[in-house]
C-alpha positions in Angstrom: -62.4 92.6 -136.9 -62.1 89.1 -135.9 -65.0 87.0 -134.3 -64.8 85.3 -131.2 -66.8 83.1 -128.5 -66.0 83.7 -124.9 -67.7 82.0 -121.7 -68.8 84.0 -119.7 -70.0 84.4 -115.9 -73.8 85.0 -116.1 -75.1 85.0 -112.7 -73.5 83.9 -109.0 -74.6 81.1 -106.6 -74.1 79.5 -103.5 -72.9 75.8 -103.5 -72.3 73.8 -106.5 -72.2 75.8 -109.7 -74.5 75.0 -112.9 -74.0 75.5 -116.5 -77.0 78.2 -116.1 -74.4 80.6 -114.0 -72.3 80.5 -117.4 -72.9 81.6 -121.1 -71.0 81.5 -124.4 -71.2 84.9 -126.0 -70.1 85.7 -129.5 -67.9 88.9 -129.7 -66.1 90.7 -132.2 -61.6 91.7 -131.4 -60.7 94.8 -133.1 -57.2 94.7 -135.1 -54.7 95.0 -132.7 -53.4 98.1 -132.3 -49.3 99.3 -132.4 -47.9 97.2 -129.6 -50.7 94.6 -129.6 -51.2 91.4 -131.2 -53.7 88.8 -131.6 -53.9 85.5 -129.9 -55.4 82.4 -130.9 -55.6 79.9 -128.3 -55.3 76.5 -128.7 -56.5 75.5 -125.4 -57.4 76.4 -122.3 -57.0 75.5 -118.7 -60.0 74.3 -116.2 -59.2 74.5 -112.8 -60.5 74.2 -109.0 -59.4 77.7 -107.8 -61.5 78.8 -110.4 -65.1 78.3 -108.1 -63.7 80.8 -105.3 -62.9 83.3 -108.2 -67.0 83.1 -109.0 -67.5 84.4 -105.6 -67.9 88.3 -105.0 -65.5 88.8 -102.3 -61.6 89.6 -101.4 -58.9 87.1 -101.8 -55.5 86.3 -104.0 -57.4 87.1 -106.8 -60.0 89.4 -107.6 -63.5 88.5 -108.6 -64.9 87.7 -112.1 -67.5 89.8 -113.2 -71.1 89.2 -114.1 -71.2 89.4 -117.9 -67.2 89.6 -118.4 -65.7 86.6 -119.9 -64.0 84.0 -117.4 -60.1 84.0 -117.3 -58.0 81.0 -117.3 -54.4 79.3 -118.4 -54.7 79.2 -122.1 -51.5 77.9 -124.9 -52.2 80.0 -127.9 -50.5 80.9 -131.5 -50.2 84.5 -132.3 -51.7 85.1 -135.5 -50.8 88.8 -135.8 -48.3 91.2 -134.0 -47.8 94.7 -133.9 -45.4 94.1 -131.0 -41.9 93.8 -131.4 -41.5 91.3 -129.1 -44.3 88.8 -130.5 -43.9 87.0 -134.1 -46.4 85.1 -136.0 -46.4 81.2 -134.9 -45.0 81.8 -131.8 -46.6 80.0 -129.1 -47.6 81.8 -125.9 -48.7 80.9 -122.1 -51.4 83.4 -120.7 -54.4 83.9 -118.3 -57.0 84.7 -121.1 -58.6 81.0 -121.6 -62.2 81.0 -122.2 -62.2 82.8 -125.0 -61.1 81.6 -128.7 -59.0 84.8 -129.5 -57.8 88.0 -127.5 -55.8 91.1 -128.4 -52.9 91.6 -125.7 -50.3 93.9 -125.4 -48.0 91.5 -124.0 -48.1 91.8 -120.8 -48.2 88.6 -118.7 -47.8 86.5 -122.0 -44.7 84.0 -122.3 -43.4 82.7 -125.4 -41.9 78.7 -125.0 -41.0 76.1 -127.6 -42.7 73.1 -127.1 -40.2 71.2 -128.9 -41.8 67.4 -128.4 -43.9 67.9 -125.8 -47.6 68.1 -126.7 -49.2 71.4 -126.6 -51.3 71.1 -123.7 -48.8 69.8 -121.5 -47.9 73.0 -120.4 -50.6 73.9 -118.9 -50.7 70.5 -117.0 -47.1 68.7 -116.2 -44.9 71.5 -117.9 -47.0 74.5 -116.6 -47.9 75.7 -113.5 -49.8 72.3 -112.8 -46.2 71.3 -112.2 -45.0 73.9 -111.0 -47.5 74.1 -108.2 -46.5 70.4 -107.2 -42.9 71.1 -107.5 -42.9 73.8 -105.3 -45.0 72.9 -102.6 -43.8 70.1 -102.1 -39.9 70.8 -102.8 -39.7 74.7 -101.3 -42.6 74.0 -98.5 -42.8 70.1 -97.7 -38.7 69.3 -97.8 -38.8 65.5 -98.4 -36.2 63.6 -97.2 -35.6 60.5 -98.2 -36.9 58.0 -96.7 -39.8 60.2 -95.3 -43.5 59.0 -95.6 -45.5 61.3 -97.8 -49.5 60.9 -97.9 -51.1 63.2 -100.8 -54.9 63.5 -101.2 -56.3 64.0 -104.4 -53.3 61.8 -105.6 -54.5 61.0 -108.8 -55.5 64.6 -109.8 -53.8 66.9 -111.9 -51.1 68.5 -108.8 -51.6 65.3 -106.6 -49.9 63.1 -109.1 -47.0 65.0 -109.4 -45.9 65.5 -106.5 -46.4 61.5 -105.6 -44.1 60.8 -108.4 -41.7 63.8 -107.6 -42.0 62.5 -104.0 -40.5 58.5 -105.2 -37.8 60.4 -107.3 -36.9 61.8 -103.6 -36.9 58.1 -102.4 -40.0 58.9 -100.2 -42.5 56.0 -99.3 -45.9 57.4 -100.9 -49.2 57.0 -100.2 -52.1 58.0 -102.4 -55.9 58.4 -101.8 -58.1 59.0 -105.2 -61.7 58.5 -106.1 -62.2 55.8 -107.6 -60.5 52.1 -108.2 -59.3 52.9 -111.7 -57.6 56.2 -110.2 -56.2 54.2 -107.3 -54.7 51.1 -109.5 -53.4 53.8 -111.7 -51.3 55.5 -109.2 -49.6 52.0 -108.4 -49.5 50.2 -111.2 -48.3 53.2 -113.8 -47.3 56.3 -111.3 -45.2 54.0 -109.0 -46.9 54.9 -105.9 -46.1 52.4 -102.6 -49.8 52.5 -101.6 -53.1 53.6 -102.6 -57.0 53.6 -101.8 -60.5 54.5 -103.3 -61.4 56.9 -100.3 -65.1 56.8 -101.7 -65.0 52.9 -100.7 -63.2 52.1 -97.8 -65.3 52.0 -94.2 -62.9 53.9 -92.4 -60.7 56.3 -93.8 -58.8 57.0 -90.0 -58.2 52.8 -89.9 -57.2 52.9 -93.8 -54.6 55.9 -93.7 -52.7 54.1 -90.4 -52.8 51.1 -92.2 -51.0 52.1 -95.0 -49.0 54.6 -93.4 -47.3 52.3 -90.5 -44.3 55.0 -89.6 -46.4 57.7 -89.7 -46.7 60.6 -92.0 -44.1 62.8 -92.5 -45.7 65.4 -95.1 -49.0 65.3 -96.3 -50.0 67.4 -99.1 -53.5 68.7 -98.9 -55.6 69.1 -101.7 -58.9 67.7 -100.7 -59.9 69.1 -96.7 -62.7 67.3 -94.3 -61.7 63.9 -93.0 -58.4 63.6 -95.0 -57.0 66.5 -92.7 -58.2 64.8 -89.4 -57.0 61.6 -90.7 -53.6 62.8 -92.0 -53.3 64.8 -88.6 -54.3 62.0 -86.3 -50.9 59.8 -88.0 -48.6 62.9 -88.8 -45.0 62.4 -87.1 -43.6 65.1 -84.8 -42.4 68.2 -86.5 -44.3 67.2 -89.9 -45.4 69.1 -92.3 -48.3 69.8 -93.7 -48.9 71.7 -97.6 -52.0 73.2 -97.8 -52.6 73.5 -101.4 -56.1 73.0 -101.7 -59.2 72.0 -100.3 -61.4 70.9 -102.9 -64.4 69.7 -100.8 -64.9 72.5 -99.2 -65.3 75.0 -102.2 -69.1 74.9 -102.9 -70.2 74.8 -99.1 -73.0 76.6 -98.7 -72.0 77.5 -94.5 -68.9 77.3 -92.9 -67.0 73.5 -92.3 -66.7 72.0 -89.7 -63.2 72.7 -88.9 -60.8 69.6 -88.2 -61.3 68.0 -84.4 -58.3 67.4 -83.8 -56.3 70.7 -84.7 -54.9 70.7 -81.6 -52.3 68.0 -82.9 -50.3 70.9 -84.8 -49.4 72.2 -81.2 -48.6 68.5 -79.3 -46.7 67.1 -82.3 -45.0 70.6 -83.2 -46.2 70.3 -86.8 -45.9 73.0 -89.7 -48.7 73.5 -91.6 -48.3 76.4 -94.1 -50.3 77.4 -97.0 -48.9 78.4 -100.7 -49.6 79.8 -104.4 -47.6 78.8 -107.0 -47.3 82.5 -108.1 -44.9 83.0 -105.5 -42.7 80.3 -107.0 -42.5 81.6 -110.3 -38.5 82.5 -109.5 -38.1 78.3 -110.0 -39.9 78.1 -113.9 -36.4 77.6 -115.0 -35.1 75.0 -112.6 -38.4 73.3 -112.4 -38.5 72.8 -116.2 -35.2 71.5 -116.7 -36.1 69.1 -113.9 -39.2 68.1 -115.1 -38.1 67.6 -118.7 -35.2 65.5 -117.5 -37.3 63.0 -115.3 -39.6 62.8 -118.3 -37.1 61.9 -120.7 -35.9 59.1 -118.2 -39.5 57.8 -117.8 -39.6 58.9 -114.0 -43.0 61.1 -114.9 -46.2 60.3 -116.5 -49.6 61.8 -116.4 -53.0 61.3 -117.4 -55.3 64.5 -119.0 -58.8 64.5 -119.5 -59.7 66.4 -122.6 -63.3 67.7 -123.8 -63.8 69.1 -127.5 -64.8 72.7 -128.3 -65.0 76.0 -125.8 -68.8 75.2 -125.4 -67.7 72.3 -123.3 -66.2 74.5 -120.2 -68.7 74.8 -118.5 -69.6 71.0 -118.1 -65.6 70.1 -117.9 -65.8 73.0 -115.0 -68.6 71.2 -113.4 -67.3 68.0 -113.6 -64.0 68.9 -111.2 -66.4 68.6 -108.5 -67.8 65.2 -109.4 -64.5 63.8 -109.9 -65.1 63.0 -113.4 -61.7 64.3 -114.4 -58.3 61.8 -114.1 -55.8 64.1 -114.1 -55.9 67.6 -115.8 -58.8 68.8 -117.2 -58.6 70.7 -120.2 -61.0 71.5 -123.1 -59.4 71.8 -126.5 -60.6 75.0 -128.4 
């Protein structure tokens, strides 16, 4: 038998979630089983999409259960394998975070070499952090070069990605973060053309035509409220628009207020077109060569936020909402 702490979802609530709605449990794993092996992970994943997953109704995803552990990206070493497939020190992607060990039968488990790359990274710039910004903006948004590109969220985990995927493209990028440290990073390190602390400009409509003078061609959503009307108000006939995520809006206790001036997507002829990055899964190859290339040339950088020890999840969970990450958060097990 092997010990193991788990968080896991104590009770449900509306609006923002507290560490009281979480608990860490102490369980024991049996030996795994033929076909099974046992996973140690290493660490674990925190991430937005998580909230609506707290939630007991229909979507993408089911719902977590009261008193089941939470589920998460996790890079783990298997410790023990009665599957074939599966050796001792391998290293494995998953969906089992929150937990210090599970037993698997291998389903939904990949095995990758991290050669130089720190652990971690692949569940941030290497994983499907990456893959997500890749995609959307690549498959859905279709830069061209030249094209004005205004992400929200820019200094976050997706966000920065895709404004430094979007310069490789030879896009004119324009970034809105949090804070002034997020927003001189994305200048002076990611290579942005423009950015702004959203929290302290006066008027976020006069700041985004400002900075965006032609226009936007994409913008790539991860943030809802004003930063849609404003991105609508400037987008350029027959932009697009990549809804990835809408991070304000996911501890609302009634429904938003939807965006005044929707009516823009009919008058300018704009696309706007929701995605999940598990439809993109097809591009893991392409995307990692890619990625590993422009990363080896110094084209890509990133910034993590890392908290100690599993019974940290909770407040690294909390603390997507407060903006207290810069980049991807993670918690190291």
């Amino acid at each position: 038998m092997t010990k193991s702490r788990e968080i896991r979802l104590k009770s449900r609530r509306e609006g923002m979630t507290t560490a009281d709605n979480m608990e860490l449990a102490t369980t024991e794993l049996p030996a795994p089983a033929p076909g099974e092996l046992l996973v140690k992970n290493h660490y674990m994943s925190v991430d937005p999409y998580m909230r609506g997953r707290m939630i007991d109704r229909q979507s993408y995803l089911p719902p977590f259960q009261i008193n089941e552990p939470l589920e998460g990206g996790s890079v783990g070493e298997v410790v023990e394998s009665n599957n074939e497939n599966f050796k001792p020190g391998e290293m494995v992607l998953g969906m089992l975070g929150w937990r210090e060990y599970f037993v698997s039968n291998g389903k939904g488990l990949m095995r990758f070499e991290p050669g130089d790359a720190p652990l971690q990274a692949f569940l941030g710039t290497l994983g499907m952090t990456g893959l997500t910004a890749y995609s959307g903006l690549l498959e859905v948004g279709k830069p061209k070069e030249g094209q004005t590109v205004f992400v929200s969220a820019a200094s976050g985990a997706v966000g920065s990605i895709v404004s430094q995927i979007a310069k490789i493209k030879g896009c004119f990028v324009v970034g809105s973060a949090g804070s002034d440290e997020k927003a001189a990073w994305l200048k002076d390190v990611a290579g942005v053309d423009e950015s702004f602390n959203y929290k302290a400009v006066d008027n976020l409509f006069k700041t985004v035509n400002q900075l965006c003078p032609n226009g936007i061609d994409i913008y790539f959503e991860n943030v809802g409220g004003k930063h849609l009307e404003a991105a609508l108000e400037y987008m350029n006939p027959q932009g697009r628009l990549v809804m990835c995520g809408m991070i304000s809006q996911y501890n609302a206790t009634k429904p938003p207020q939807g965006p005044s001036n929707l009516g823009y997507v009919v008058a300018k002829q704009l696309t706007m077109q929701g995605f999940l990055v598990g439809n993109y899964f097809h591009k893991m190859q392409q995307f990692q060569a890619d990625m590993g290339k422009w990363i080896a040339e110094g084209r890509i950088t990133w910034k993590e936020t890392v908290r100690e020890g599993l019974q940290k999840a909770p407040e690294a969970f909390i603390g997507l909402f407060k903006g207290e990450n810069f980049g991807k958060m993670i918690v190291k097990l």
